[in-house]
KEKETOR-224190 format. One record per residue (C-alpha): residue number from 0; x, y, z. Coordinates in steps of 0.1 Angstrom, whole numbers, always signed. Example, Ala and Ser with C-alpha at 12.3 -4.5 7.8 and 13.67 -1.06 7.14 Angstrom:
REM KEKETOR-224190
{rec 0,{+123,-45,+78}} {rec 1,{+137,-11,+71}} 
END
This chain:
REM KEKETOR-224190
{rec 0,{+471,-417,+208}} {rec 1,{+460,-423,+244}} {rec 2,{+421,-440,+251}} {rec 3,{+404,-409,+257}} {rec 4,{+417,-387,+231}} {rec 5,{+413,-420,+206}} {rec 6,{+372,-420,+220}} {rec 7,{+370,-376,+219}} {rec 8,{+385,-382,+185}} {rec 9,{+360,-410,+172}} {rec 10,{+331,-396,+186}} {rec 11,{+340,-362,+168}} {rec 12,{+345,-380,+136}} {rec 13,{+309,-399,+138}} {rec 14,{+290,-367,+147}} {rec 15,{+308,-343,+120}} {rec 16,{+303,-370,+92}} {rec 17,{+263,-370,+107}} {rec 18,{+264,-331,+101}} {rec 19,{+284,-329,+65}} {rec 20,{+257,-354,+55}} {rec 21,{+228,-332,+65}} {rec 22,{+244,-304,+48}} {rec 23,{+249,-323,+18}} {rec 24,{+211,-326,+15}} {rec 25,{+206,-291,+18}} {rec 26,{+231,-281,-4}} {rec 27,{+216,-308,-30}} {rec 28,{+183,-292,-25}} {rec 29,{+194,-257,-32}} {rec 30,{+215,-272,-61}} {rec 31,{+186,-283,-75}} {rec 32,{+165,-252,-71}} {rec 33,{+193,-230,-90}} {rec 34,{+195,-254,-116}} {rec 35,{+160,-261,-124}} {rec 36,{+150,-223,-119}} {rec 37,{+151,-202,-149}} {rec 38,{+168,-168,-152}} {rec 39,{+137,-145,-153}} {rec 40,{+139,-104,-167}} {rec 41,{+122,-81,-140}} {rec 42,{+94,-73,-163}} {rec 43,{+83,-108,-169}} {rec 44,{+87,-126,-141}} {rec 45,{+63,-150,-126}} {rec 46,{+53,-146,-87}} {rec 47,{+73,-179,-72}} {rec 48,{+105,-188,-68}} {rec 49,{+128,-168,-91}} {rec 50,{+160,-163,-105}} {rec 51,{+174,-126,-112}} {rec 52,{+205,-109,-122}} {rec 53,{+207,-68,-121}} {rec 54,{+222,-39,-106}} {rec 55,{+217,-26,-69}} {rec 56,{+200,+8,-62}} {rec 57,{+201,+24,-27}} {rec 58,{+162,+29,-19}} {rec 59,{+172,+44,+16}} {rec 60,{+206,+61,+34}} {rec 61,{+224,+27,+47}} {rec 62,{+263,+34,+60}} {rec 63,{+287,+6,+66}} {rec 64,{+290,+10,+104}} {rec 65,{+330,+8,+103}} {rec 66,{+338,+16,+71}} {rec 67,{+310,+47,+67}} {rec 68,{+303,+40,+30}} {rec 69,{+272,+47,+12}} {rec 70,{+257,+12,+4}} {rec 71,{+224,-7,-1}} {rec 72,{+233,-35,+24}} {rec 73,{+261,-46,+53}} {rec 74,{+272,-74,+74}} {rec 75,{+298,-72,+100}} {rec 76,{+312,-98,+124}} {rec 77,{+330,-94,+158}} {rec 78,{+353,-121,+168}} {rec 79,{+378,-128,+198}} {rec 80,{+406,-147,+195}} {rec 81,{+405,-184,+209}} {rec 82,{+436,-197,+199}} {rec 83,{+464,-209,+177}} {rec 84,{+465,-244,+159}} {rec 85,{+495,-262,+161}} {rec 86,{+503,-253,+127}} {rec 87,{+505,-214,+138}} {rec 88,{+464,-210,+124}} {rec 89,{+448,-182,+139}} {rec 90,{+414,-194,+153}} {rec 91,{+388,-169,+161}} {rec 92,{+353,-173,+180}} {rec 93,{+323,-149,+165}} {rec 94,{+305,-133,+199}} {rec 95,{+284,-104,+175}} {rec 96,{+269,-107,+138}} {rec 97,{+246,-80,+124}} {rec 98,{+233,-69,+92}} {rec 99,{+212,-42,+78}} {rec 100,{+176,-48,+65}} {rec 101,{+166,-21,+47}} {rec 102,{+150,-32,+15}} {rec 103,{+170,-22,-17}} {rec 104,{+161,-18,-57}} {rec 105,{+176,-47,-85}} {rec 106,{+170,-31,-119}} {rec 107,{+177,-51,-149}} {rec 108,{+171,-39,-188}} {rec 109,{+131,-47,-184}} {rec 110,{+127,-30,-152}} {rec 111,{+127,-31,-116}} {rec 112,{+124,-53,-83}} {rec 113,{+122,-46,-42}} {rec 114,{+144,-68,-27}} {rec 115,{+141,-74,+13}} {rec 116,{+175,-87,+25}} {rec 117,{+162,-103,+56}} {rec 118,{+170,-138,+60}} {rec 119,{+192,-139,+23}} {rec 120,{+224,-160,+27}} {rec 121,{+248,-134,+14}} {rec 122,{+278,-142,-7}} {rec 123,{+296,-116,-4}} {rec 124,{+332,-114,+7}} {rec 125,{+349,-92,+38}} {rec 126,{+357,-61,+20}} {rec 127,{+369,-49,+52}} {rec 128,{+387,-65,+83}} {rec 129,{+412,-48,+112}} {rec 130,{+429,-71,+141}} {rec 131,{+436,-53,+172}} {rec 132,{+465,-74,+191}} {rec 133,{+445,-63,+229}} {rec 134,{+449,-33,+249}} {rec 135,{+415,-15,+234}} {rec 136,{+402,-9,+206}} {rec 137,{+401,+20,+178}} {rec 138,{+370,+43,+194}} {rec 139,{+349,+36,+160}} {rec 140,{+348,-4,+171}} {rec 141,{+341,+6,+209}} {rec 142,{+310,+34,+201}} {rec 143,{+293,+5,+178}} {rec 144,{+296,-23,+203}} {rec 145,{+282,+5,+226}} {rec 146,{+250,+9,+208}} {rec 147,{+248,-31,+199}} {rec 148,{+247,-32,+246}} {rec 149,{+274,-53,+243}} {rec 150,{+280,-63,+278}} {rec 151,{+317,-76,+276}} {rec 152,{+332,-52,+249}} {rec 153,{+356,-37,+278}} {rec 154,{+368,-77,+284}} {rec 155,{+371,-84,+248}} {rec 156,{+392,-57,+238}} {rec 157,{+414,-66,+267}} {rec 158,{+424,-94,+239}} {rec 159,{+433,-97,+204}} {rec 160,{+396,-92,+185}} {rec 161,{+390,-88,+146}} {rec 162,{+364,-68,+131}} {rec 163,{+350,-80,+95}} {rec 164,{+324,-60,+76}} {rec 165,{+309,-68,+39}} {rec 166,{+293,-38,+18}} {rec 167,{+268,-42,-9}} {rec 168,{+275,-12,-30}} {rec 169,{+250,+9,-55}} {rec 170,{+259,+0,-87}} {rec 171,{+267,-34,-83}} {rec 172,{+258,-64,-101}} {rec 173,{+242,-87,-80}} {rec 174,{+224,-126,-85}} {rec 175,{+192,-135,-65}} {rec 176,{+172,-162,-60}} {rec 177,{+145,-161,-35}} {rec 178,{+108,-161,-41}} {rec 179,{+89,-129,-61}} {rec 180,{+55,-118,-43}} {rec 181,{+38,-87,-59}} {rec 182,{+38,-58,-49}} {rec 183,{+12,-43,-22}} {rec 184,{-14,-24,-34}} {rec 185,{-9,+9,-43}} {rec 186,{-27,+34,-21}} {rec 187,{-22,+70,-8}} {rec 188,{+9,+76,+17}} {rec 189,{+14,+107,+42}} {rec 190,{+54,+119,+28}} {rec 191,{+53,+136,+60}} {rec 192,{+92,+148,+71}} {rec 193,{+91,+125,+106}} {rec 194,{+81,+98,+89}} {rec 195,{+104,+95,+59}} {rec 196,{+140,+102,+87}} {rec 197,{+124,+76,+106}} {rec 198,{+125,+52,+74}} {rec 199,{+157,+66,+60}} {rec 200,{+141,+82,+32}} {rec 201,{+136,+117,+40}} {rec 202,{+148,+147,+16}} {rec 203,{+160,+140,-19}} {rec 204,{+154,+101,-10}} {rec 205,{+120,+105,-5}} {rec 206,{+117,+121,-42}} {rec 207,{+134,+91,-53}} {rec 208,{+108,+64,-35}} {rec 209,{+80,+84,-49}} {rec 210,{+94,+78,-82}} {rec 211,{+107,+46,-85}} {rec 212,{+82,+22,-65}} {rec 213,{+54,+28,-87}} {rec 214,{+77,+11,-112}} {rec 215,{+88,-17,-90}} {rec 216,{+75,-51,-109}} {rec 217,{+72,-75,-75}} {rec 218,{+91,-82,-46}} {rec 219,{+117,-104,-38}} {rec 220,{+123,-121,+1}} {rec 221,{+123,-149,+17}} {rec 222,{+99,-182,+12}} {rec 223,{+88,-210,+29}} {rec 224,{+108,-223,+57}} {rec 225,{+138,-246,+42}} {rec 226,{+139,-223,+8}} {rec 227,{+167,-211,-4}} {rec 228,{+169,-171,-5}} {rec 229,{+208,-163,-20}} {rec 230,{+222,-133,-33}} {rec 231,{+255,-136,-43}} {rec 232,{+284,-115,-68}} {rec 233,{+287,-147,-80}} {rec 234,{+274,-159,-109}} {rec 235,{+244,-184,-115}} {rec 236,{+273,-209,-132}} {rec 237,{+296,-203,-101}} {rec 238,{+267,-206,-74}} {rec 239,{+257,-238,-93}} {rec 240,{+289,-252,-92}} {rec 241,{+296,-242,-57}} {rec 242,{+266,-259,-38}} {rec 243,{+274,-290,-66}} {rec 244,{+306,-293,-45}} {rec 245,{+288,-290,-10}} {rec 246,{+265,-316,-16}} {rec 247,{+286,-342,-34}} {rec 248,{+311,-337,-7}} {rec 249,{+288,-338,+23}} {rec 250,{+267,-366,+8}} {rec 251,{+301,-388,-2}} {rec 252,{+323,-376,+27}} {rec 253,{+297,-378,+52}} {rec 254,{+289,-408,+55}} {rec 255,{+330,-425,+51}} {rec 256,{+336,-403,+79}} {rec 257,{+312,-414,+97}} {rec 258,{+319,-446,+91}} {rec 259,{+350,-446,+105}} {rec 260,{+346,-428,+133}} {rec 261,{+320,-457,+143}} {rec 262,{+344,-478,+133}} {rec 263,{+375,-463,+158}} {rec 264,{+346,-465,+185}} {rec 265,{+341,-504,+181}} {rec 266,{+377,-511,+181}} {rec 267,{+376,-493,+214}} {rec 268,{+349,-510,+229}} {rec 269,{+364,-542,+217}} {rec 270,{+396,-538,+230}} {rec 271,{+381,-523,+264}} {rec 272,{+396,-489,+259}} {rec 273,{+371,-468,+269}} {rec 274,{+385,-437,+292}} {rec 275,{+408,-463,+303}} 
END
């Protein structure tokens, strides 16, 4: 390895160990919070950090923007290709993320929460995903990176792109942890049509709303900066033993890479081989 690829290397080495070890705190502290935070019912729970498990509800009309199913939340991500790794890897650079916010009802056997998916680390996987090979895109990609304003769609589609999107479907089971406020006070609301289309809830929605929210036990969203807020398919067991992994690996791994890549660096300085 020639001096300056040896220094790029070891300085690479020293700042990803840095990172994996930050992460492995964070990951520790949300390991902690799923462990020490009990599964709660809907009907009891306390207002705090909570732990739930129940089903999705669509409180609104949400589409999947490339797919055009009926769900209660999305995620898609744009990406352009930026090259191949030597051992034939497809890398890919992300130039758009969205998501939809619209809040969404998790009902268990004891009743029923508002959940506000803003801010929620979703673990949900790609349920959909297309790679165009350049040339233009299919019009449905084009006429949504249209209404995003995205400046260079014509440039990226002159290239290979992929197009990912993840669907939370009604009648899913789905795990939270975030933090339960209660509900806002109940008081009279105009149903009026304009209203309700501007909020997605107009016609037989609305009916639904009406119904349903007076029943609603708290709300679920995001805390205090450096919370954790996760809804996952996964279960509590499998989230648990997930972020276990993160953190031992970042706290452990960290730090040896680190290690060595300060290591590599004062070989390099002793031997006088900086950007020789």
């Amino acid at each position: 390895m020639i001096p300056i690829q040896a220094t790029l290397f070891s300085v690479g080495s020293l700042g990803f160990g840095v990172w994996a070890f930050l992460h492995g705190f964070r990951s520790l502290r949300t390991w902690r919070v799923i462990r020490d935070t009990p599964t709660a019912r809907v009907r009891s729970m306390a207002m705090g950090m909570v732990e739930l498990n129940g089903t999705v509800e669509p409180r609104s009309d949400t589409v999947a923007p490339f797919t055009g199913k009926s769900c209660v939340f999305w995620e898609v991500e744009i990406s352009t290709l930026s090259g191949r790794s030597r051992g034939g890897r497809t890398n890919w650079h992300v130039v758009h993320r969205n998501r939809s916010g619209n809040p969404f009802y998790l009902r268990d056997e004891t009743g029923v929460a508002l959940v506000y998916p803003q801010g929620a680390d979703v673990k949900v996987g790609f349920g959909a995903e297309e790679t165009t090979h350049g040339l233009g895109v299919p019009e449905m990609y084009m006429q949504y990176m249209e209404q995003q304003g995205l400046g260079m769609r014509r440039m990226w589609a002159i290239g290979a792109m992929r197009f990912r999107e993840r669907a939370l479907e009604p009648g899913v089971r789905l795990y939270v942890l975030g933090r339960a406020h209660p509900k806002a006070m109940a008081r009279d609301v105009s149903f009026d049509d304009i209203e309700m289309q501007a909020t997605g809830t107009d016609g037989w929605r609305a009916k639904r709303v009406r119904e349903v929210d007076p029943d609603v036990r708290g709300v679920i969203r995001s805390g205090q900066k450096g919370e954790p807020y996760l809804m996952s398919q996964t279960s509590e067991a499998g989230m648990t033993l997930e972020y276990g992994v993160r953190a031992f690996g970042g706290l452990i791994g960290g730090p040896l890479l680190a290690c060595f890549g300060l290591w590599c660096l004062l070989e390099l300085a002793r031997t006088g081989s900086f950007f020789r």
